[in-house]
MILO-161064 format. One record per residue (C-alpha): x, y, z; residue in one letter. Coordinates in steps of 0.1 Angstrom, whole numbers, plus 5000, padded with zeros to 4 digits. Layout:
# MILO-161064
XYZA/...
***
This chain:
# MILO-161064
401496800892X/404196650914X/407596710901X/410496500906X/411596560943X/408096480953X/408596160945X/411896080963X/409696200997X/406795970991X/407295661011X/408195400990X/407295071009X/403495080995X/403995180960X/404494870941X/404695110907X/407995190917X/410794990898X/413594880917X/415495050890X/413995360901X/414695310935X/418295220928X/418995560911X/417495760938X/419395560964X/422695620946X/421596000944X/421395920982X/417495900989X/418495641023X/414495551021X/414595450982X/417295190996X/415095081027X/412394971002X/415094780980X/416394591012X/412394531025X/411394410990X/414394170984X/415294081021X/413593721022X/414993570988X/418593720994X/418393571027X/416993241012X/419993210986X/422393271013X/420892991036X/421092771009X/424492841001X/425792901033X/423892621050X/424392801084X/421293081097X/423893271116X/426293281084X/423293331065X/422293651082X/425493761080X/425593731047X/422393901038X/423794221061X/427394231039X/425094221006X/423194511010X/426194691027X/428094620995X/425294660971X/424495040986X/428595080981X/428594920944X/425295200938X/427095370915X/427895070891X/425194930889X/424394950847X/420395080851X/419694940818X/419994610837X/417294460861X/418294500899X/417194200912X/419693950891X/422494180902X/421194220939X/421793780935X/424993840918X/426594050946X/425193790970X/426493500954X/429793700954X/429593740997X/428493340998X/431693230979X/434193451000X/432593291032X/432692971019X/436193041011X/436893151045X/435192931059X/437292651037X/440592821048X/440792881084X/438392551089X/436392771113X/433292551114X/433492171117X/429692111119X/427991891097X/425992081070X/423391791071X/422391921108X/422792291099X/420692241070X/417792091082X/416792391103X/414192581084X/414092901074X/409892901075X/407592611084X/407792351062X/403792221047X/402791981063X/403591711039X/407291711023X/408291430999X/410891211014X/412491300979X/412791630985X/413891601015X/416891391005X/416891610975X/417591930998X/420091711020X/422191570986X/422191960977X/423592081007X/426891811006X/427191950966X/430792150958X/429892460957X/430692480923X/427992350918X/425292390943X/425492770936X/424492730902X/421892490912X/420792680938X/420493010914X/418292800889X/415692610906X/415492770938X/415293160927X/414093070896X/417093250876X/417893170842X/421093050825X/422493360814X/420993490852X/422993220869X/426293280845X/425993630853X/425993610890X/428993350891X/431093600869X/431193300841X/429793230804X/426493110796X/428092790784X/430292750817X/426692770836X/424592530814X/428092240823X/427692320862X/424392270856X/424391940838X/427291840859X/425491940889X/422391740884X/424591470875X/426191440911X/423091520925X/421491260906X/423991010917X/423791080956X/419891040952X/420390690935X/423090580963X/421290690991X/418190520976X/419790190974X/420490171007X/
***
């Protein structure tokens, strides 16, 4: 019978009977190939939420690289009684909101977010609604205050208290983004179909 160490030499990157949790304690015990299948597992929705946020591929990518950089130094907090995935978001939503700070502050980046955001990140099926394409655009011009939230929800599927955790804010203070969100986003949709 295999004892403990003979797990943290398997290779990880086939065994989907491996929790992420598990993974996440060997990697904070140091096991560099536990962390490799975390980043392989979770690399295409991490870098979906930051394109969504960040609007930008290049920012994007950028922001998927600080993420895991930070998650593998924030190893030893993580609370293992917790799933990984929600808090893999959270510290990604954190690295979106500082560039989009940044980004704010120094006015780095004059480009319009509607031409930024209509590059895909995949190919697109064949047929997309006109609605959802005006859905994505309205989205994109959103305060972040409330496209993260929004973004969180329908696009990663995360739930309330998901979403409230990875903005650092109360489950209430996430379901009034969210209302207040859809609201705008509503609107836009209304006023760019009555033109």
């Amino acid at each position: 019978m295999a004892g403990p160490d003979a797990l943290q030499r398997d290779s990880f990157g086939d065994s989907a009977d491996v929790t992420d949790r598990r993974l996440a304690i060997l990697a904070r015990g140091g096991n560099s190939e536990a962390f490799d299948t975390l980043i392989e597992r979770h690399h295409a929705s991490i870098f979906r939420l930051c394109w969504a946020m960040l609007c930008d591929r290049s920012d994007a990518e950028d922001a998927v690289q600080e993420t895991f950089v930070r998650t593998y130094q924030s190893l030893p907090r993580y609370d293992t009684e917790r799933a990984f995935a929600p808090w893999l978001r959270g510290v990604a939503a954190k690295v979106c909101l500082q560039a989009l700070r940044r980004r704010s502050r120094h006015a780095q980046r004059q480009s319009s977010l509607e031409d930024d955001f209509r590059e895909p990140a995949a190919p697109e099926p064949p047929e997309v609604s006109q609605l959802a394409t005006d859905a994505v655009a309205a989205l994109a011009e959103l305060n972040e205050t409330y496209r993260l939230p929004l973004t969180l929800f329908y696009l990663h599927e995360a739930s309330v208290a998901e979403v409230a955790e990875a903005l650092g804010i109360s489950p209430g203070a996430a379901r009034v983004r969210l209302h207040r969100g859809r609201e705008q986003l509503k609107e836009m949709l209304m006023n760019d179909h009555e033109r």
